[in-house]
C-alpha positions in Angstrom: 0.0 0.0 0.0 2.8 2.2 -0.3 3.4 2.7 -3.8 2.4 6.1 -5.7 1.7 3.3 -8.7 -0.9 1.6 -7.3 -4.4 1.7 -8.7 -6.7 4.0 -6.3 -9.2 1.9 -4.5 -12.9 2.9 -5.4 -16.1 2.5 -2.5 -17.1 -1.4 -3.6 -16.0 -4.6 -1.9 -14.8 -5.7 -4.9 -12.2 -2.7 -5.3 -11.3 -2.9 -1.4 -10.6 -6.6 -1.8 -7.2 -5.7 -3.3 -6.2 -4.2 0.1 -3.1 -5.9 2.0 -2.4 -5.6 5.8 1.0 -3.7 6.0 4.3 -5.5 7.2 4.8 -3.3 10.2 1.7 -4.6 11.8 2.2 -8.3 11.2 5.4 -7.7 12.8 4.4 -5.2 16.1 2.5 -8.2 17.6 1.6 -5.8 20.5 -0.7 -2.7 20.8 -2.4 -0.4 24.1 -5.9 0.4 23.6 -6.8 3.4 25.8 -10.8 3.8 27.5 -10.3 7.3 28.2 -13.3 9.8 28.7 -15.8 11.3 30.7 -18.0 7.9 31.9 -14.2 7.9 34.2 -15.5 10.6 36.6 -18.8 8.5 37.8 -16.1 5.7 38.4 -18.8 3.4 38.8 -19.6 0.0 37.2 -18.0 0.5 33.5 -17.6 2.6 30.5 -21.3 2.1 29.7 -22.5 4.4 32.6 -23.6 7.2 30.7 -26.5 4.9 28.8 -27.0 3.1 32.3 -27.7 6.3 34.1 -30.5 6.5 32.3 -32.1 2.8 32.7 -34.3 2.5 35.4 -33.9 -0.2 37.5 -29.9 -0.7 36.9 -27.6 -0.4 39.4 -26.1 2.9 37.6 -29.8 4.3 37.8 -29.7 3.7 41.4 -26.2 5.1 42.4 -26.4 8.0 39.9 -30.0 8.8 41.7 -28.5 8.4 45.1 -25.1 10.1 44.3 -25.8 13.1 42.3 -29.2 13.6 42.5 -32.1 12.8 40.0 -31.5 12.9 36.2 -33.5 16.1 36.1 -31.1 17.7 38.0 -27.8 15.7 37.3 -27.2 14.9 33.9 -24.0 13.0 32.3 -23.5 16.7 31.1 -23.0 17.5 34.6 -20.1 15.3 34.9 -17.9 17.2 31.9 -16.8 20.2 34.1 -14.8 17.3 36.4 -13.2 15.4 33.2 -10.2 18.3 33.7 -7.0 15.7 32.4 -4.7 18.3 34.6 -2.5 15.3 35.1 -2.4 13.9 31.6 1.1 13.6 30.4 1.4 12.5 27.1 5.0 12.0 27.3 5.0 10.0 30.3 2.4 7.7 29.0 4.1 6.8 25.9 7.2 5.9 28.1 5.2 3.7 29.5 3.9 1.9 26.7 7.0 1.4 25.0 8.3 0.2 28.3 5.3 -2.6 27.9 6.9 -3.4 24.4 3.8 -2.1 23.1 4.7 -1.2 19.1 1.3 0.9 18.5 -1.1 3.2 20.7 -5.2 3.4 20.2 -6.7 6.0 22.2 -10.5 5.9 21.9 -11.5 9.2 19.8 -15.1 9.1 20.8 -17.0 6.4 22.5 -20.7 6.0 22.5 -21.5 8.7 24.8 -20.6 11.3 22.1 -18.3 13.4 23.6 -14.9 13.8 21.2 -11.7 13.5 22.9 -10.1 15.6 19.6 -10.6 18.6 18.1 -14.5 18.1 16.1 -15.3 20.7 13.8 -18.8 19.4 13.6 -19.1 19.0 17.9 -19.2 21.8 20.6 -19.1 18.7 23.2 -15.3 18.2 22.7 -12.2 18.4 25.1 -11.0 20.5 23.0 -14.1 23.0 24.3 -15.2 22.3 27.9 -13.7 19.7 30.2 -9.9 19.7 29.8 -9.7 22.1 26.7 -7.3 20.2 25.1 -6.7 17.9 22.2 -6.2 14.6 24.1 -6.1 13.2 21.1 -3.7 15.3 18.8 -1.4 15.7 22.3 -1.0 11.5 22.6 -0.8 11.7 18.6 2.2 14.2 18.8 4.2 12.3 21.8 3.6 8.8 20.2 5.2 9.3 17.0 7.8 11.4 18.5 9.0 7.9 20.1 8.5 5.7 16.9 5.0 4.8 18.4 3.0 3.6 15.8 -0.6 5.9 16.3 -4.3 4.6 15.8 -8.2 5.3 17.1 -11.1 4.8 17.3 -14.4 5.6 16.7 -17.7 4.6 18.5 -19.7 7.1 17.3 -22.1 4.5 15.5 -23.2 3.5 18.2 -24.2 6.7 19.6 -27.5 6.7 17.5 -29.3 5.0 20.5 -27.1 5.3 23.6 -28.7 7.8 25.9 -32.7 6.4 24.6 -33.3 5.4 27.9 -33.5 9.3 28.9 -36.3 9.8 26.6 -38.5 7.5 28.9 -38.5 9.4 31.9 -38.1 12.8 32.9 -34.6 13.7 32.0 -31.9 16.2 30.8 -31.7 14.3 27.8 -34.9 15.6 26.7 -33.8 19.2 26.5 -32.9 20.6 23.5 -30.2 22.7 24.7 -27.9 19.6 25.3 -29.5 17.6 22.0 -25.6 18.5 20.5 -24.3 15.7 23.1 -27.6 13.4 23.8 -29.0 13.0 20.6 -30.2 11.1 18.3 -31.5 9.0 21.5 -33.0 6.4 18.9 -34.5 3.2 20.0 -31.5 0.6 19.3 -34.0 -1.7 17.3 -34.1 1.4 14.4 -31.6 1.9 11.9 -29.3 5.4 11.4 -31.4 8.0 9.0 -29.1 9.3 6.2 -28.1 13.2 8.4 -26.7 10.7 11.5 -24.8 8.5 8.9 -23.7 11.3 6.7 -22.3 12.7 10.0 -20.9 9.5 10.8 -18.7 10.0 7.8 -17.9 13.3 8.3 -16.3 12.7 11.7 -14.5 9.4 10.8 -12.8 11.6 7.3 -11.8 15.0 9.9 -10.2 12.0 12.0 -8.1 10.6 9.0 -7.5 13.9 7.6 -6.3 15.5 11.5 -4.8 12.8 13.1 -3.5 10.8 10.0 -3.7 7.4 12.4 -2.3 4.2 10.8 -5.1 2.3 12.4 -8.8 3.2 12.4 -10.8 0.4 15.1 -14.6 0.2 14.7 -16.9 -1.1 17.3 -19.4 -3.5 16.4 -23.0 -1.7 15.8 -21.1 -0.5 12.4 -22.2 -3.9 10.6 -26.4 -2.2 10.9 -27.0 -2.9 6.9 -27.5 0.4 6.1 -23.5 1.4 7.3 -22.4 -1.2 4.2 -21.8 1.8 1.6 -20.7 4.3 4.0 -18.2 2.2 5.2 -17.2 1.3 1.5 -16.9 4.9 1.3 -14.5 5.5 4.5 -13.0 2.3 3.6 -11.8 3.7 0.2 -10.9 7.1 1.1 -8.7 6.1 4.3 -7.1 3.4 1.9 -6.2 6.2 -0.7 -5.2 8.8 2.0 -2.7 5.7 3.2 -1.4 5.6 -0.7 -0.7 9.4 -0.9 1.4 9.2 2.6 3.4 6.3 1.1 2.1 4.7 4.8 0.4 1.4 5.5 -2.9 1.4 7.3 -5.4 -0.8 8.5 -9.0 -0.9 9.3 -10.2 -3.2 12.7 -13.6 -4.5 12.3 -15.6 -6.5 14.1 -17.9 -9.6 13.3 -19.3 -9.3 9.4 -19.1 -5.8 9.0 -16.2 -6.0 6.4 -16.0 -8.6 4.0 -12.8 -11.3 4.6 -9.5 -9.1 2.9 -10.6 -6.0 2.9 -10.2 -4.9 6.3 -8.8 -6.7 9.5 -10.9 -9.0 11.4 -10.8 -8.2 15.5 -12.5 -10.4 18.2 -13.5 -8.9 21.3 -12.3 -10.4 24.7 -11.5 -13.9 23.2 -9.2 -15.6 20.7 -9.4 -18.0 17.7 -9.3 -22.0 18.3 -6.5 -22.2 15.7 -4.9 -20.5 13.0 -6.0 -17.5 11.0 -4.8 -17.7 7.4 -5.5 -13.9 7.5 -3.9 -11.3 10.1 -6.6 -10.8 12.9 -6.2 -9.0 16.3 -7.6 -9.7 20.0 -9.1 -6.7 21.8 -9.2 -7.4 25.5 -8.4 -5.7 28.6 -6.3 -5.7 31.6 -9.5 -5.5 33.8 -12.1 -8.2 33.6 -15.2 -5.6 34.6 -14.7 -2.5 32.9 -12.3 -0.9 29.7 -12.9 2.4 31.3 -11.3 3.5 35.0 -13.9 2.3 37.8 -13.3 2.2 41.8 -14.0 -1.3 41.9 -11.9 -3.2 39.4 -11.2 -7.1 38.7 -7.6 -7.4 37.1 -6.1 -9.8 35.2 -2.4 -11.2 36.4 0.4 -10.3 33.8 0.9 -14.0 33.6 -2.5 -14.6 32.6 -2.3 -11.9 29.7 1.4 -13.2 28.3 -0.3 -16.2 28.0 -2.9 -15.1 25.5 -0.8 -12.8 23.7 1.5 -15.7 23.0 -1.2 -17.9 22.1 -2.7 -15.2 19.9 0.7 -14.7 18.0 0.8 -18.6 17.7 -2.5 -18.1 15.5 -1.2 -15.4 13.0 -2.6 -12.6 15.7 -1.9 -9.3 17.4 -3.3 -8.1 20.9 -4.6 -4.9 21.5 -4.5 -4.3 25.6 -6.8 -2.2 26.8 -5.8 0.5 30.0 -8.5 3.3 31.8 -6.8 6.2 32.8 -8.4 8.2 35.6 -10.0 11.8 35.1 -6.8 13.1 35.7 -5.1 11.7 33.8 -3.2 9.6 35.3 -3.0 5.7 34.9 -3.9 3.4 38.2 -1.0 1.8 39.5 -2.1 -1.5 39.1 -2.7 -1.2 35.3 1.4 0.6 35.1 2.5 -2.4 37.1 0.9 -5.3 34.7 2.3 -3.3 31.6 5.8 -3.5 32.8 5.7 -6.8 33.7 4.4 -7.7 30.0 7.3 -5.4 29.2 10.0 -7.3 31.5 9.0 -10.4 29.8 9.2 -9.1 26.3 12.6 -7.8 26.8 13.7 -11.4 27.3 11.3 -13.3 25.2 10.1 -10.4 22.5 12.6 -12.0 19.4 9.7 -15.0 19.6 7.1 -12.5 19.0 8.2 -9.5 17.4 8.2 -10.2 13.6 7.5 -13.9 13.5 4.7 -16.2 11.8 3.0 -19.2 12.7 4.2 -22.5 11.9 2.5 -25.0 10.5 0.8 -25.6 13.6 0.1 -23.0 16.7 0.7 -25.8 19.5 -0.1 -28.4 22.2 -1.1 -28.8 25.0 -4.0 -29.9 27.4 -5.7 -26.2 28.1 -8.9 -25.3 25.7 -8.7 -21.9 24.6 -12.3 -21.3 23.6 -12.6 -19.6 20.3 -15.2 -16.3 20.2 -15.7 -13.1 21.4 -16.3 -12.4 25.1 -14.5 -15.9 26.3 -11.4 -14.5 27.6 -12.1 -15.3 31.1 -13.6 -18.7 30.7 -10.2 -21.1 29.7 -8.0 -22.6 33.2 -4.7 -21.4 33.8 -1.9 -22.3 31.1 0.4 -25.2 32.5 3.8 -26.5 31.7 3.1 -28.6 28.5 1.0 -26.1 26.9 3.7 -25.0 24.3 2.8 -22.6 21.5 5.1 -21.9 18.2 6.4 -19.1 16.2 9.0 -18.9 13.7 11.5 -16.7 11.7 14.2 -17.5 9.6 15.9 -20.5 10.1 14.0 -20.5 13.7 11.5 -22.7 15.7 10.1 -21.0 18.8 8.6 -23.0 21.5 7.2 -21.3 24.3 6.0 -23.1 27.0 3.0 -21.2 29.0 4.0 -22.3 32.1 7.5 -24.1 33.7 7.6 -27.2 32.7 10.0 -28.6 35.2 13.4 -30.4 34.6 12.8 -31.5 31.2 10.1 -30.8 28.8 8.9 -33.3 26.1 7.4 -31.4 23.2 5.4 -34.0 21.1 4.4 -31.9 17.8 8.6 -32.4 17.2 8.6 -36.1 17.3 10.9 -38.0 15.0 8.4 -37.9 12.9 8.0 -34.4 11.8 9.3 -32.1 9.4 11.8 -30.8 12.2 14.4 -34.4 12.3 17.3 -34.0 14.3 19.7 -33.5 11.5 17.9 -30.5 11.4 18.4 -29.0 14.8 21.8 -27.4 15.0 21.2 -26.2 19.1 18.7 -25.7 21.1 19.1 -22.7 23.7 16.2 -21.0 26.8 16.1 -17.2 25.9 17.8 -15.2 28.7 19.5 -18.2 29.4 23.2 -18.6 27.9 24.0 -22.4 27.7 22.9 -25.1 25.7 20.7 -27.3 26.0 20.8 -31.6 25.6 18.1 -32.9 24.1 17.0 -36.6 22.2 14.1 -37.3 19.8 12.0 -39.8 19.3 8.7 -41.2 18.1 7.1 -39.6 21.3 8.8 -36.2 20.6 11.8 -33.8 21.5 12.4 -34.3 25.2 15.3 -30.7 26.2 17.0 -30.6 28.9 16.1 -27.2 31.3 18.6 -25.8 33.6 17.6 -25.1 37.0 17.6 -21.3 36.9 14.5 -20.1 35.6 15.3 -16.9 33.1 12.1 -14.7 33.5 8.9 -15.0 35.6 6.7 -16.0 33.3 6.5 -18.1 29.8 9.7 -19.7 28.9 10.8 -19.6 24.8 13.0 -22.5 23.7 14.5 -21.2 20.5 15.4 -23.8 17.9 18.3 -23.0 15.5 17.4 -25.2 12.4 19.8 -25.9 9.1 18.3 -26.6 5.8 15.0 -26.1 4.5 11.7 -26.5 6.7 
């Protein structure tokens, strides 16, 4: 997608079939999605207050009520003037990121409850206006490419078309004109976008293209509603093209049949594919189990839990996108900074068997079920020691075991009967480990050798040196 030479790409499936997923993003492996907005003040259940608020009979109906008053009185607008960001440091987040051995950055633009975190032309309900008055957005933008970050966003705004309905049922703030620039449409979900909401759909996702110039553009899921099919042909084509003229691959997430296979990439949400993906595909999941956006009351997943699917994914032809929630401030709870280095302390030893590799013929072993879909990534049991997952490059075979295996490990997709014999292996070493490594195969499989010092805290790579031809 980088060459001035090649054909433009026109709004039809057909023309955005000839799109290919850029090299530097098969080979980053590793990306930080950001939940960052106003539904971070409340604090309170997840991301999705702002449409809970506003649904009798939720818990978010009840705290809001008993909080901040009734809805009348105490609308989500009410909670802008305490979004302030006086905190947010760009700079220091990015260090952070890269310290994770994250290769690209997603903040969310907008989410469903309509408020931009950029600057909108075609929004007074921006950071940009009220709240912070900044560009979140363009700041993040700025500092990430600064350090080689690769930048993204995304967009939720779809999905706006019927988030605050539930205030329309009641009495509510939602109902008064004067705020209809951040409330509305206020559709019942069950209807479809009229043509003004969809041609300001593609308004806003174009300014962000043409503003921001992000190499990823993620889309939630309401965008597959049947009548979004030719605007997103239309985005599809004019992001693709914009791409062309900056001589810079870019890619597209979607989620379930929104896009048609190859002309976008494919992104489940919280879970993972059974087995291999012939085409590039990402994982979107986050480092809470609760909530993407900051709440008091959080559930985390351990670090060792998440390098476990992001190896797994990787196995598959995959990349993970983590998700962190920043507080109104701005800041980034401690316990989210603390998983992220600890990903990044194991990539430091382990990241040559995930940076730039590609799956072998076969992702792995082992006796754990991953279960393949969206919203399963809390239902497999903990990886163990002879769950092993496999990634090449080269003249390389990596195995990475999910767990210690103990003194020896016997891997049995490398039995003496596969493609990898043993005149084949010229060594076998641990990464972050210096000496080699005895080892015998058979029928059953390779059985290695492990020294006694374990080299990192968590997965454990056995990299393969091969000779000849796979």
């Amino acid at each position: 997608m980088n060459s001035s030479n090649t054909p433009k790409f026109e709004p039809s499936w057909e023309s955005l079939k000839r799109y290919s997923v850029p090299q530097w993003y098969q080979d980053a492996k590793f990306g930080i999605f950001i939940h960052w907005g106003v539904y971070a003040v409340p604090a309170y259940g997840n991301e999705w207050y702002p449409r809970n608020m506003y649904q009798p009979g939720s818990p978010e109906f009840d705290h809001h009520v008993a909080t901040y008053g009734h809805q009348t009185e105490f609308g989500y607008k009410d909670f802008i003037p305490r979004f302030t960001a006086e905190r947010f440091d760009p700079e220091a987040w990015v260090e952070l990121f890269k310290s994770a051995g994250a290769k690209y950055v997603i903040p969310v633009a907008e989410h469903h409850d309509g408020f931009a975190m950029y600057d909108c032309s075609l929004s007074e309900w921006t950071a940009t206006k009220m709240g912070p008055r900044r560009d979140l957005i363009g700041e993040l933008a700025e500092a990430a490419r600064k350090h080689d970050l690769i930048f993204g966003l995304s967009s939720h705004r779809a999905e706006h078309w019927w988030f605050f309905d539930g205030g329309t049922q009641f009495p509510s703030d939602v109902q008064d004109p004067r705020y209809q620039g951040l409330y509305g449409p206020a559709q019942p979900q069950a209807t479809q976008p009229d043509q003004a909401f969809l041609d300001d759909w593609l308004a806003r996702t174009r300014e962000l293209v043409d503003r921001y110039e992000p190499q990823i553009v993620y889309f939630d899921w309401w965008i597959e509603q049947p009548v979004f099919a030719a605007y997103l042909q239309q985005f599809a084509a004019y992001y693709y093209n914009r791409g062309l003229e900056r001589q810079r691959g870019v890619v597209i997430n979607y989620k379930e049949g929104s896009f048609p296979e190859g002309t976008a990439v494919y992104d489940v949400e919280r879970g993972q594919l059974a087995g291999i993906r012939p085409l590039f595909w990402q994982t979107d999941t986050s480092v809470s189990k609760n909530s993407w956006g900051y709440v008091e009351q959080q559930d985390y997943k351990s670090a060792r839990s998440l390098i476990g699917d992001l190896v797994d994914i990787v196995s598959k032809n995959g990349t993970l996108l983590l998700n962190v929630g920043p507080r109104p401030d701005g800041t980034l709870p401690e316990p989210e900074a603390a998983i992220l280095r600890e990903i990044g302390s194991w990539l430091a030893v382990n990241g040559e068997a995930i940076y730039s590799t590609r799956p072998w013929s076969t992702f792995g072993e082992g006796p754990t079920e991953v279960r393949e879909g969206k919203f399963t990534d809390t239902q497999r049991q903990a990886y163990t020691g002879e769950d092993i997952r496999f990634t090449t490059k080269e003249n390389t075979l990596y195995a990475i075991c999910l767990d210690w295996p103990g003194k020896e490990v016997t891997i049995r997709s490398l039995g003496s009967g596969s493609t990898i014999a043993a005149n084949r292996i010229a060594e076998i070493t641990l990464l972050g480990s210096g000496e080699l490594l005895a080892w015998t195969q058979d029928e059953r499989g390779l059985t290695i050798q492990l020294p006694n010092q374990r080299p990192c805290d968590h997965a454990y790579t056995l990299k393969l040196t091969l000779a000849g031809e796979s």
